[in-house]
C-alpha positions, -999 to 999 in steps of 0.1 A, spaced: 247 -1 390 226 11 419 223 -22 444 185 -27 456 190 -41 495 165 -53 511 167 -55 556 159 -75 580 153 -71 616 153 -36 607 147 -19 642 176 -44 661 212 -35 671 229 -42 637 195 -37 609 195 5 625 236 3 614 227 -16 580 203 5 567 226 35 583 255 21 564 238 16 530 221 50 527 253 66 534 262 48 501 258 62 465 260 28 451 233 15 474 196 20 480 173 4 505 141 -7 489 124 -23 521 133 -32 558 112 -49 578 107 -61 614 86 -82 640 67 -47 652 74 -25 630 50 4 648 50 26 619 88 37 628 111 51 603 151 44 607 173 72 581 142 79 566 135 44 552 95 33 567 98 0 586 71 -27 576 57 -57 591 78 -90 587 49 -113 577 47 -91 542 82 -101 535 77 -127 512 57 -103 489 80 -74 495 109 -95 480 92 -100 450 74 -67 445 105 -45 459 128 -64 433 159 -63 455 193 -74 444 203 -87 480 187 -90 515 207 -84 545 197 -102 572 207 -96 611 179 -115 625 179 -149 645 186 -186 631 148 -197 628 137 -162 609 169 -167 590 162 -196 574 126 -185 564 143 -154 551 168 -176 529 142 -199 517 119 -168 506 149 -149 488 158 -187 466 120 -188 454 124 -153 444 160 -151 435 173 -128 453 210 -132 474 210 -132 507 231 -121 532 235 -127 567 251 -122 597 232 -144 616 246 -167 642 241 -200 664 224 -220 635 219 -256 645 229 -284 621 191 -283 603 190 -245 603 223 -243 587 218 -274 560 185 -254 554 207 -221 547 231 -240 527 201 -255 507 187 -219 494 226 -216 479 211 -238 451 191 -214 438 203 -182 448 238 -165 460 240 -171 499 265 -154 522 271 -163 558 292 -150 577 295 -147 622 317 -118 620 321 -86 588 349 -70 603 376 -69 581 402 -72 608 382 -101 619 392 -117 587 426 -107 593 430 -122 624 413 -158 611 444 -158 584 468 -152 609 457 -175 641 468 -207 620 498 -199 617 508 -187 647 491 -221 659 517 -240 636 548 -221 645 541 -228 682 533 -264 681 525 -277 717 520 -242 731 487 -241 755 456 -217 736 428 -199 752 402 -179 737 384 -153 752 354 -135 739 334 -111 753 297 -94 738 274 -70 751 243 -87 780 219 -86 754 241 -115 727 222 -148 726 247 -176 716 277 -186 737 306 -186 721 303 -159 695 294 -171 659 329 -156 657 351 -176 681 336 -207 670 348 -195 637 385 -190 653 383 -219 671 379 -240 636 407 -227 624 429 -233 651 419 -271 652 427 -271 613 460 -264 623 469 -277 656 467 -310 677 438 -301 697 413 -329 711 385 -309 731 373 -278 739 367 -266 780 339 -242 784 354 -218 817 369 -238 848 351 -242 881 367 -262 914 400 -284 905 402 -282 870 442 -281 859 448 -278 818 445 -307 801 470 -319 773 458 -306 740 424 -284 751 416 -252 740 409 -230 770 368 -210 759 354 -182 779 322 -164 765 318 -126 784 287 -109 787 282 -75 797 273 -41 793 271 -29 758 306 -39 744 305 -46 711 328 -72 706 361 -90 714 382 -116 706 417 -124 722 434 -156 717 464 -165 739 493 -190 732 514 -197 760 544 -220 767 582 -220 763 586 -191 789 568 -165 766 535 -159 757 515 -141 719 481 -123 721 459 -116 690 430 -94 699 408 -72 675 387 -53 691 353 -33 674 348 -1 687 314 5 669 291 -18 651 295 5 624 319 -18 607 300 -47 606 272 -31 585 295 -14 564 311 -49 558 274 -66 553 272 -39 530 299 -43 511 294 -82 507 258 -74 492 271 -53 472 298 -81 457 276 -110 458 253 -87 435 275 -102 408 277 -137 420 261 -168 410 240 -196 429 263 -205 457 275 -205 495 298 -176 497 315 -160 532 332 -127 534 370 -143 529 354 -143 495 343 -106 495 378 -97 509 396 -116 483 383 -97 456 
């Protein structure tokens, strides 16, 4: 079965390496891709239409998923479109608040819904692992450091919130310190946050647990945003199959 993707934010960072990533794919097509201003440009030969004719294009088009790279407000219109037409949506999308992100939980009853801050695969690795290393060095001090390209709006990364979680879930952490200025000494059970911007690096994540004379480091590291379409990829082409539901890509990676 051929998937029908539709794209969002089609002329940004990540919709260029989307549609890139799912042309390059036998088992994919791209029906439509839109942006704000589209200017009658063309991205690996797919035409790039106006965003305000997306609700008809996701009818007409008949896509089996939407990928969405977009921002939290356009986001949730996006969602809400794809449930009245049913059609799954996917997105990368981060730095919902709590409304934006009960309204993108709300299209899952209708419609298959993906979110996920980070489609690296050794992204996903590294969430399975960081609990565990959290457990087996109970007491140790943990900092997390991330750093994005100048142009990233949200602070910390979809993604090290996402780490962050996980760490809590398994550790006796109270409170979270956003960088150090003046006299500020480590409090008992913080977690250290530092949110990088510059240049165009594409993303990094290092967490660092320290104490007991010795010190671990988990870092991954993209080298090219290449992998996170061919991950959004990948989870629209899974949750092709999938029933009404909120899905992330642990999911995809699972099966």
């Amino acid at each position: 079965m051929t998937v029908r993707i539709g794209v969002t934010g089609a002329t940004g960072r990540m919709g260029r390496e989307v549609i890139a990533a799912a042309t390059d794919r036998d088992d994919c097509k791209v029906v439509f891709a839109v942006n704000r201003e589209p200017d009658g440009e063309t991205v690996d030969g797919v035409e790039i239409e106006p965003a305000d004719e997306f609700g008809s294009l996701v009818v007409d088009r008949e896509p089996t998923a939407v990928v969405d790279f977009t921002g939290p407000e356009s986001a949730v219109d996006y969602a809400a479109a794809c449930a009245d037409a049913g059609v799954a949506f996917v997105t990368g999308t981060t730095g919902f608040d709590d409304d934006q992100r009960a309204a993108l939980e709300d299209a899952g009853d209708d419609v298959a819904v993906l979110h996920a801050p980070n489609f690296a695969r050794g992204v996903q690795a590294l969430v399975n692992v960081v609990g565990e290393a959290v457990q087996n060095l109970p007491g140790y001090d943990v900092e997390l450091v991330e750093t994005h390209h100048n142009g990233k709006r949200d602070a910390p990364s979809g993604t090290a919130n996402r780490l962050l979680e996980e760490i809590e879930a398994n550790g006796e952490f109270s409170e979270r310190t956003h960088g150090r200025e003046g006299e500020a000494p480590r409090e008992e059970a913080e977690i250290g946050v530092h949110a990088l911007r510059a240049g165009d690096i594409t993303g990094e994540h290092e967490i660092i647990l320290a104490g007991n004379h010795e010190e671990v480091r988990l870092t991954h590291r993209a080298e090219d945003r290449g992998v996170f379409a061919a991950g959004a990829v990948d989870a629209a082409v899974w949750i092709a199959g999938q029933k009404a539901g909120r899905y992330d890509f642990a999911d995809v990676i699972r099966e």
